[in-house]
C-alpha positions in Angstrom: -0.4 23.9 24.2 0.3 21.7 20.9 0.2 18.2 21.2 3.3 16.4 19.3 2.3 13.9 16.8 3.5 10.5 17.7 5.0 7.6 15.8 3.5 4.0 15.4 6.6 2.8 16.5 7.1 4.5 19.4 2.6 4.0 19.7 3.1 0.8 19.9 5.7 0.5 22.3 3.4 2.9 24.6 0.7 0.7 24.6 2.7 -2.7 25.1 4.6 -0.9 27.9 1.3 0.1 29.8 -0.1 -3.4 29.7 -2.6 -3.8 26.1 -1.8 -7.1 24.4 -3.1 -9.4 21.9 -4.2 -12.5 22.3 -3.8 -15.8 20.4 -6.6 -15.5 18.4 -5.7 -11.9 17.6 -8.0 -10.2 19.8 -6.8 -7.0 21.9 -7.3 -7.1 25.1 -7.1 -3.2 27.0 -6.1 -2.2 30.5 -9.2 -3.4 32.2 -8.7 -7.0 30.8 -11.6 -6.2 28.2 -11.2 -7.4 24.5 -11.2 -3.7 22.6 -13.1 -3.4 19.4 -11.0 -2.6 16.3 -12.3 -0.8 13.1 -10.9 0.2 9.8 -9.9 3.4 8.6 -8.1 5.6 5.6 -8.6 3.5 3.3 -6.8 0.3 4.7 -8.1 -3.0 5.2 -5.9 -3.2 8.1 -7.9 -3.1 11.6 -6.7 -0.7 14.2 -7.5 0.7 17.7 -6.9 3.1 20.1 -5.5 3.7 23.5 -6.8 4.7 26.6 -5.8 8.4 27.1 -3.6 10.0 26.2 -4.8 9.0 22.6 -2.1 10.2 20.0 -3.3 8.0 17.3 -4.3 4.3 16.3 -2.3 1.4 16.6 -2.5 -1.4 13.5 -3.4 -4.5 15.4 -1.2 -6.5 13.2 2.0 -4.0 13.7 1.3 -4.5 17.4 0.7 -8.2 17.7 3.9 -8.7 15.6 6.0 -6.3 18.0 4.8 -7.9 21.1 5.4 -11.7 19.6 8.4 -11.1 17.1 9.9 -8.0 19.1 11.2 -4.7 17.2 12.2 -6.1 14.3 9.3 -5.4 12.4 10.2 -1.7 12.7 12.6 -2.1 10.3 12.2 -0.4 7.2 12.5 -3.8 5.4 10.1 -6.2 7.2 6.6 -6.1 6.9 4.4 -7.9 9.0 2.8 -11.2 6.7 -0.8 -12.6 7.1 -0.1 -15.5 5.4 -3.7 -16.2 5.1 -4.0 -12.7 3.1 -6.7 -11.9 5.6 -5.9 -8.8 7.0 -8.4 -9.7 10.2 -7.1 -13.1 11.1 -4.3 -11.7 13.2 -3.9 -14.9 15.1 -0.8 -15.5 16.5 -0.4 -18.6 13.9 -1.5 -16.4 10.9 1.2 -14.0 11.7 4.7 -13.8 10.7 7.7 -11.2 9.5 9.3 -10.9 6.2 10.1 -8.7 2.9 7.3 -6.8 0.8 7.8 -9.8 -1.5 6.8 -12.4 0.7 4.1 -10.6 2.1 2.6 -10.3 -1.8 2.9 -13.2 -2.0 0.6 -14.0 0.5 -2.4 -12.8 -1.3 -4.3 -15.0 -3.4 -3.2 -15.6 -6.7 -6.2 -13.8 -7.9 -5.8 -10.6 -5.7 -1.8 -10.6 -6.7 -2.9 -10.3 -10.8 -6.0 -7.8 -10.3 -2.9 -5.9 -7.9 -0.2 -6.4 -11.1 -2.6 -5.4 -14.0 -3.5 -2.2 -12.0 -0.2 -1.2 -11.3 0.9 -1.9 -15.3 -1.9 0.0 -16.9 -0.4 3.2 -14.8 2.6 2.8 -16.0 2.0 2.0 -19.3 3.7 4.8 -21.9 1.3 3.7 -25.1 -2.0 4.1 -25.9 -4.0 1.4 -27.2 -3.9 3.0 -30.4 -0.2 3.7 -30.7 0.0 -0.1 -29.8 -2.1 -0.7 -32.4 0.0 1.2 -34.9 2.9 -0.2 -33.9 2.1 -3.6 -34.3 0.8 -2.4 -38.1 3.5 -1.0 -39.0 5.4 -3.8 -37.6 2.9 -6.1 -39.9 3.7 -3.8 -42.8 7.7 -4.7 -42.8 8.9 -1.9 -40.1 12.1 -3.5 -38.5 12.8 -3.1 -34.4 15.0 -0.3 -34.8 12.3 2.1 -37.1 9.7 1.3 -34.5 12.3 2.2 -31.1 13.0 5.3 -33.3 9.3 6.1 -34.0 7.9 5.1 -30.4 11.0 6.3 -28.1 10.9 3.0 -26.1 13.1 0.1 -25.7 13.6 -2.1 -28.1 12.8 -4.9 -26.2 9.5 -3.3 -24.7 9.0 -3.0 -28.7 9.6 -6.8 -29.1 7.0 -7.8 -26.4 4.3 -5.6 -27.5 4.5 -6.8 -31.0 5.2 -10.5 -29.6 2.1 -10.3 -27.8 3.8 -10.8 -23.9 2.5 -7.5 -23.1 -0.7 -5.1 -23.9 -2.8 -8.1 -24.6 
């Protein structure tokens, strides 16, 4: 016999439906009335936990306080469910709230947010430090806009800000 793989959405909904629920503070209560422990896994600083059987998978405890307090729209594919403490363990009912991917980046401190935005640029970054280097040489050495798209294959405005200094600092 295979055992199908479930959803968190429709986890979620399992567990709400057979009586698990969160409190105010954000704790999880189970079946027997008992606040469940919660634990991180994959890589995530989100907590989860699990389900008395039949156990198909654990359940964010954020994802499910947010269904059971804000109902199913945060199973839409555009709302996320916010700490807007950043603290993905306070998941107190007054901590807690829906919105975009924006808004919840925006939660994070302002610190977190620019170690977050100078990771995500140095992998997308098409030069080198040395071809930056070069180019801002040869931009030195009299080499207008339009030699230095031709030369580099990049826009002639990502050209402006390197040699600018507004990016690759």
């Amino acid at each position: 016999m295979t055992t199908r793989r479930t959803s968190t959405e429709e986890r979620i909904k399992d567990a709400h439906r057979r009586g698990y629920r969160i409190r105010k503070d954000g704790k999880v209560i189970g079946l027997n009335g008992r606040i469940l422990k919660v634990r991180t896994t994959g890589g995530t600083p989100y907590p989860k936990f699990n389900v008395a059987k039949p156990s198909q998978g654990s359940i964010p405890v954020h994802r499910f306080a947010g269904f059971q307090w804000f109902g199913e729209i945060v199973f839409r594919p555009d709302i996320q469910v916010r700490h807007l403490d950043g603290n993905p363990f306070n998941n107190s009912r007054d901590n807690l709230a829906f919105g975009t991917a924006s808004e919840n980046m925006l939660d994070r401190p302002e610190k977190d947010r620019a170690a977050i935005a100078k990771y995500a640029a140095s992998h997308r970054r098409r030069l080198t430090e040395a071809q930056v280097a070069e180019l801002r040489s040869m931009r030195d050495n009299g080499a207008t806009l339009a030699e230095l798209v031709k030369a580099f294959g990049i826009a002639k405005s990502t050209v402006s800000y390197i040699v600018n200094r507004r990016t690759y600092k």
